[in-house]
C-alpha positions in Angstrom: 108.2 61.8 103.0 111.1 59.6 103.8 113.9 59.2 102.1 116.7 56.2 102.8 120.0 56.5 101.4 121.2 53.0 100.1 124.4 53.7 98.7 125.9 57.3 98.5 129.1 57.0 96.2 130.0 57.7 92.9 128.7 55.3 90.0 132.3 53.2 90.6 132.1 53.2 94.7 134.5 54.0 97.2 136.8 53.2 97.4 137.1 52.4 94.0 138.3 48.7 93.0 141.6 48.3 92.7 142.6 52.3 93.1 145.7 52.9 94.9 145.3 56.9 96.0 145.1 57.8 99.3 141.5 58.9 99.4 140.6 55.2 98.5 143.2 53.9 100.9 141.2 55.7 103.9 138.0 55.7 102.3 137.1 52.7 105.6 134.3 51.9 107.5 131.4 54.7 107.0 133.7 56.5 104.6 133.2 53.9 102.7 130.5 54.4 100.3 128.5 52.0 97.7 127.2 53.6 93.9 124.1 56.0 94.7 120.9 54.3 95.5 117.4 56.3 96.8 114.2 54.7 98.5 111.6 56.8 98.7 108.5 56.0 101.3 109.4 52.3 100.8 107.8 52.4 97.2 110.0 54.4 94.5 114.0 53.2 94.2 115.9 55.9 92.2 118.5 54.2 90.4 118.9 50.1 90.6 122.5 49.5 91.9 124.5 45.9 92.5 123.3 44.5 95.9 120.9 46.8 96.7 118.8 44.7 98.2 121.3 43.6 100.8 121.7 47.1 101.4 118.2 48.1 102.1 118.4 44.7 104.6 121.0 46.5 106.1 119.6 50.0 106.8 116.6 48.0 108.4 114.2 48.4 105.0 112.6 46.2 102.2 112.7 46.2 98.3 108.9 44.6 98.7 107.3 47.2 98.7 108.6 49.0 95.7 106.2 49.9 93.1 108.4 52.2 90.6 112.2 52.2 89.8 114.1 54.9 87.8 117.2 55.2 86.5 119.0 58.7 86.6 121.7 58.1 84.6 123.5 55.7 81.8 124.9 52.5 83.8 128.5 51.0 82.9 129.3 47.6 83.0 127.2 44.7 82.5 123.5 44.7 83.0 122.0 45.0 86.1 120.4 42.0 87.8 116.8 43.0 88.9 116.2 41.5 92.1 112.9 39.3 92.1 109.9 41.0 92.5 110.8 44.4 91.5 109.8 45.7 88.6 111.7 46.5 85.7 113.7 49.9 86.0 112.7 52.7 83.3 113.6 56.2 82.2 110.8 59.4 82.3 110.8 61.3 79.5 112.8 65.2 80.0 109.9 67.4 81.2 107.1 64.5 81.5 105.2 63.6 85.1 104.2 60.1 86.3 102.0 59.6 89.1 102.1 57.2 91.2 99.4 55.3 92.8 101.0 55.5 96.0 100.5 59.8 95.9 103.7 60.3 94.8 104.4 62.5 91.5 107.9 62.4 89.5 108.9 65.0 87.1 111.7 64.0 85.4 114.3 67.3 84.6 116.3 67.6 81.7 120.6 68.4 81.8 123.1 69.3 80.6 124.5 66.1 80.8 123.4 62.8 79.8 120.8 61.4 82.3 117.9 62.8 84.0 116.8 64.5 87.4 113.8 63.8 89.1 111.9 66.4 90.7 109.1 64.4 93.8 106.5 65.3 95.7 105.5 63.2 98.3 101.7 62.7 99.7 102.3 65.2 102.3 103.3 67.8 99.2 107.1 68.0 100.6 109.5 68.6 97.5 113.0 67.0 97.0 115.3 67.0 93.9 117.6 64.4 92.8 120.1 64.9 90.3 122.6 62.1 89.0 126.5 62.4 88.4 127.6 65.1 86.9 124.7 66.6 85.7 123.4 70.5 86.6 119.8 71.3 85.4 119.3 72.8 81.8 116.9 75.5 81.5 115.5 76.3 84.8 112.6 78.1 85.3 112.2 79.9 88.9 110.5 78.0 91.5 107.5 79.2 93.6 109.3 77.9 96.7 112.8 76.3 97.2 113.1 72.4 97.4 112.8 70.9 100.9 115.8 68.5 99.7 118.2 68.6 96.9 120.7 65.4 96.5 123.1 66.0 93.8 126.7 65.7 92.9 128.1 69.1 94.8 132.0 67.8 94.6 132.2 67.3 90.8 128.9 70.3 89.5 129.1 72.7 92.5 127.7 74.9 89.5 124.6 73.2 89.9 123.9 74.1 92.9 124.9 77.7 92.3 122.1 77.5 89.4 119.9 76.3 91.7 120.4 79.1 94.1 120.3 81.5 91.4 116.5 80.6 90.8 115.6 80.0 93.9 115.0 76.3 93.7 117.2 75.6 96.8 116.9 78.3 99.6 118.3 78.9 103.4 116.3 75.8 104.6 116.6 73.2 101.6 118.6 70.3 102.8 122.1 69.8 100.0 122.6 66.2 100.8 125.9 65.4 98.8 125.9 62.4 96.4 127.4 60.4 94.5 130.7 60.9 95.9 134.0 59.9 94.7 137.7 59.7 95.2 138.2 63.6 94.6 138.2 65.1 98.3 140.0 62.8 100.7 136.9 61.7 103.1 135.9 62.4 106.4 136.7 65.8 108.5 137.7 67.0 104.5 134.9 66.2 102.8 132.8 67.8 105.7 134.8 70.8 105.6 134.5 71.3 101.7 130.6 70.7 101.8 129.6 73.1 104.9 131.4 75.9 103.2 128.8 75.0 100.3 125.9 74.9 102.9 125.9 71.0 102.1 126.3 67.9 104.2 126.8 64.1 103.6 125.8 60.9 105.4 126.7 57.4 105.6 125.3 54.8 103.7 122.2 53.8 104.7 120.8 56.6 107.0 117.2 57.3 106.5 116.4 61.3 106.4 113.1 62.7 106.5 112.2 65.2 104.0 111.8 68.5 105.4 113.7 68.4 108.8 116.0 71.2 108.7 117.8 71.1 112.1 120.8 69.8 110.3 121.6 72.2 107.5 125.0 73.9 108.1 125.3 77.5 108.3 127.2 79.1 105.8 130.3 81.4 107.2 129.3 84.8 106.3 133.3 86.2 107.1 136.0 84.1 106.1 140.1 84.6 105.9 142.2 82.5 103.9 145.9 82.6 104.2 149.0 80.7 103.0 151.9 81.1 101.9 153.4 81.3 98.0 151.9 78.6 95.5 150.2 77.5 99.2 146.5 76.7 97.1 145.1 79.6 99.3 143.3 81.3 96.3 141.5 78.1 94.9 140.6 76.9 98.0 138.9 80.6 98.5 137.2 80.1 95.4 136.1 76.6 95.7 134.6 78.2 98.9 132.2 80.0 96.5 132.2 78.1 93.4 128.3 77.0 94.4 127.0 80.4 94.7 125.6 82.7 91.6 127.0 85.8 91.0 130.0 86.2 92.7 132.1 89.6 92.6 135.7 89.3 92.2 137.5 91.7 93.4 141.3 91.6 92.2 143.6 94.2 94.1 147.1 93.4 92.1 146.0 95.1 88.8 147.4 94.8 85.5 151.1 95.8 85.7 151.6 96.2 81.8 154.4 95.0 80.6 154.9 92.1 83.0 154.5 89.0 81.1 155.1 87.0 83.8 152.1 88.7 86.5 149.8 88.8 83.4 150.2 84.5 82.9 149.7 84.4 86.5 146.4 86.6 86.1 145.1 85.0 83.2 145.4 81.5 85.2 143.2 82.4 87.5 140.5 84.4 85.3 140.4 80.7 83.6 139.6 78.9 87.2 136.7 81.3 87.8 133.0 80.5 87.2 131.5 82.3 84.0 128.6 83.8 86.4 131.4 85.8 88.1 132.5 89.4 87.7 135.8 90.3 88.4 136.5 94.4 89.2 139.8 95.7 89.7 140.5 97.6 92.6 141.9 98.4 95.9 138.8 100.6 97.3 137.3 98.1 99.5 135.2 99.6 102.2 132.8 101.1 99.6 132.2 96.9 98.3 132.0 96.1 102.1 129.4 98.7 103.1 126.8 98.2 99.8 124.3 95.2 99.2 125.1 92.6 96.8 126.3 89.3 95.9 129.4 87.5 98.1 132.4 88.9 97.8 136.0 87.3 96.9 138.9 89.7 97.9 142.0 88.4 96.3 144.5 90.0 98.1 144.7 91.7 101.3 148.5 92.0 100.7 148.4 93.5 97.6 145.6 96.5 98.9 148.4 96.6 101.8 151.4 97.7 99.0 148.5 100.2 97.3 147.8 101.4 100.5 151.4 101.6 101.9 152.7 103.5 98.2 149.6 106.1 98.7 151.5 107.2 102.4 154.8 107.0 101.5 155.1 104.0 104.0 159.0 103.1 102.2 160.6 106.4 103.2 161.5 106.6 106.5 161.0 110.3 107.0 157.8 110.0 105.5 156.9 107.3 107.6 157.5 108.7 110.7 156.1 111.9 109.6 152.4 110.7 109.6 153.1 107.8 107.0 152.6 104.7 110.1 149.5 106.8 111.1 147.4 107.3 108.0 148.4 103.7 107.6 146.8 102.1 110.4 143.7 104.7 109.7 143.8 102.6 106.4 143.3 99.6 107.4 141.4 100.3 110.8 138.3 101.5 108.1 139.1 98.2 106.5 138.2 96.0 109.4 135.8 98.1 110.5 133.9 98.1 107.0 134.7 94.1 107.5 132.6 94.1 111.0 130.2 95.7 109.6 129.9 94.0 106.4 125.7 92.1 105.6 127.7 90.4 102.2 129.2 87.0 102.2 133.2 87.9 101.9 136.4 85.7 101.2 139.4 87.3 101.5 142.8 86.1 100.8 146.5 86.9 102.0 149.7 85.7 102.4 151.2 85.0 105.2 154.6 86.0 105.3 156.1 86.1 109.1 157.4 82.4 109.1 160.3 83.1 106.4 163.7 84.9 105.9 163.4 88.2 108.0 163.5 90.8 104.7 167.3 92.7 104.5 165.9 96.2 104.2 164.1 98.0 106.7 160.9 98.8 104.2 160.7 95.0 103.4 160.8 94.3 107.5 157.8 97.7 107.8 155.7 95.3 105.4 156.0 92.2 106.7 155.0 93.6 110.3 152.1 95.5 108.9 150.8 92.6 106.6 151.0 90.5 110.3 149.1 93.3 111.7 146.3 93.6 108.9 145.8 89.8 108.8 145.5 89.5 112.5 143.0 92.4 112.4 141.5 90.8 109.7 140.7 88.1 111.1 139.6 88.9 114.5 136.3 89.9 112.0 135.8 86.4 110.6 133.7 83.8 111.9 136.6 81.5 110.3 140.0 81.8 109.7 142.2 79.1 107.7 145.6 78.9 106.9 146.7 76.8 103.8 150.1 74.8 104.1 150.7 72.5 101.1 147.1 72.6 100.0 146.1 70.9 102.8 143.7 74.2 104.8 144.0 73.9 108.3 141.0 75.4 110.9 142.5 77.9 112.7 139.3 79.8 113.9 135.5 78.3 113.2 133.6 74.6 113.1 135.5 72.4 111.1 132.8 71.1 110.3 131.9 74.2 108.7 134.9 75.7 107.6 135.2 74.4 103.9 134.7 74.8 100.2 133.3 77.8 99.0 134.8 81.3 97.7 142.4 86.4 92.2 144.6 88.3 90.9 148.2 86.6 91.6 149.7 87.0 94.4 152.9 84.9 94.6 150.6 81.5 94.5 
């Protein structure tokens, strides 16, 4: 099954007429992107868009040949023209299957949104999943075998695709081919970078994929570090890193500190950011979470296990730390990284990075700023990717960047 994409943007375009932000401002030449538009095998045109004949003409295919066109979603704005010859566009019917006399079948899927989704299976029995602007499936039911492709809004739902995931509709080798994209993530090398961390891509208007081809899926960094420093955007862009995977485990190392109204605010800000598929457990014992099975982790933050870790040797007296204190430490956090090494589960982890500021007055304050640069670097000498967030702009210090994105807190000074 082939599958040509005629326009890839959101329902408005991009850039989007008369929008003066900057991701508009650069979105030129294949950045820029026309409302989503699908031709499958030459015959079956998901969703009817202005000029989309022209741009079939210009990706080197015909509307002639079409024999069915669906609509995914409502459609601002004045009608749409239908170009002679086509026929007119229609809606399945949430749960209902048309077949088409060319071999292909269309199951339309019902969400959460207005709109529908349409499951096809071409003549050659390949699978792929289209799913219109912000919509996420309602009521999945597991799938014998993952999708070959899924095309679906992954900027604006990435909790559709974690549903998906979590019922095994889209699997290691399924093809996420972002859609309808928008003005929300600045494109180019930043929209790449947000959708490989999901284990999605996207592709210029008018490339033709075939359904099933898998050598371009990106591979999902199993070990990444995220640091920054205060109010930096370092925790949410560790957990946008994750925020398309199920069942995430939060693991928040700063604890309650009762009586702090101030810590607790900053607490409750992030519990609200979170996913309600996450769990979130308080604690500081990582290496146990490291070394057992389950889902990814999100360590939110190193820093803070560092000040548990540092009270538990007396690391702030001086006698204490030079009277075994500096060695248990760097036992500590040697079992740490080596627990990382070792680790099968997909981990985040977060910390600040501190070295580039005012050099601390005391000498305990100058013991944890050294250590914390000691821990990170360790730290990260384990991760297949390393990023440092400045501004809330994340910068690639170690991995692809075309795979160092979007996916993975307690407060730590953000």
């Amino acid at each position: 099954m082939e599958l040509t994409l005629l326009g890839t943007g959101a329902p408005a375009g991009l850039p989007r007429p008369d929008c003066p932000c900057a991701a508009c401002a650069s979105a030129l030449g294949v950045d820029a992107r026309a409302a989503t538009s699908l031709l499958v095998d030459g015959t079956l045109l998901l969703d009817l868009t202005p000029g989309g004949a022209f741009a079939a003409a210009r990706a080197g295919r015909s509307l002639s040949g079409v024999r069915q066109v669906l609509l995914s979603h409502p459609h601002d704005g004045p009608a749409l023209e239908v170009p002679a010859g086509l026929p007119q566009p229609g809606r399945v019917p949430d749960g209902r299957e048309l077949a088409l006399l060319t071999g292909h079948r269309v199951r339309a899927v019902a969400l959460d949104a207005p709109g529908t989704g349409y499951a096809v299976t071409g003549p050659d029995g390949r699978r792929l999943l289209y799913l219109p602007p912000g919509g996420a499936p309602a009521g999945l039911e597991e799938q014998a075998e993952p999708y070959a492709m899924v095309l679906l809004d992954v900027v604006g739902r990435p909790d559709a695709l974690a549903r998906l995931r979590e019922v095994g509709a889209v699997g290691p080798t399924t093809d996420v081919v972002a859609v309808h994209l928008g003005h929300d993530v600045p494109p180019g090398a930043e929209l790449r970078r947000r959708l490989a961390a999901a284990g999605a891509r996207a592709v210029p208007d008018g490339t033709t994929l075939e359904v099933g081809a898998y050598e371009d899926v990106p591979d999902v960094p199993r070990r990444t570090l995220v640091l920054g420093g205060a109010r930096s955007g370092k925790s949410v862009e560790a957990e946008r890193r994750l925020e398309s995977f199920p069942e995430v485990l939060y693991v928040a190392t700063g604890g309650s500190r009762n009586g702090d109204t101030e810590w607790a605010a900053r607490v409750s800000l992030h519990q609200e950011r979170r996913p309600g598929s996450w769990r979130t457990v308080e604690t500081c014992d990582l290496v146990p979470l490291l070394k057992g099975d389950g889902p990814p982790l999100l360590i939110d933050c190193l820093s803070l296990w560092l000040t548990d870790a540092m009270d538990a040797v007396g690391a702030w007296d001086d006698a204490e730390w030079a009277d075994g204190g500096e060695r248990a430490l760097r036992e500590r956090a040697r079992a740490l990284t080596d627990a990382v090494r070792e680790t099968r589960r997909t981990l985040v982890a977060v910390s600040n990075e501190v070295g580039s500021g005012i050099v601390p007055a005391t000498a305990s304050g100058r013991r944890y700023r050294d250590e914390l640069g000691r821990l990170n670097a360790a730290f990260a000498q384990e991760c297949e990717q390393v990023l440092l967030v400045v501004a809330g702009q994340a910068v690639v210090l170690r991995g692809d960047p075309a795979g160092a994105g979007a996916t993975a807190a307690t407060a730590c000074g953000r």
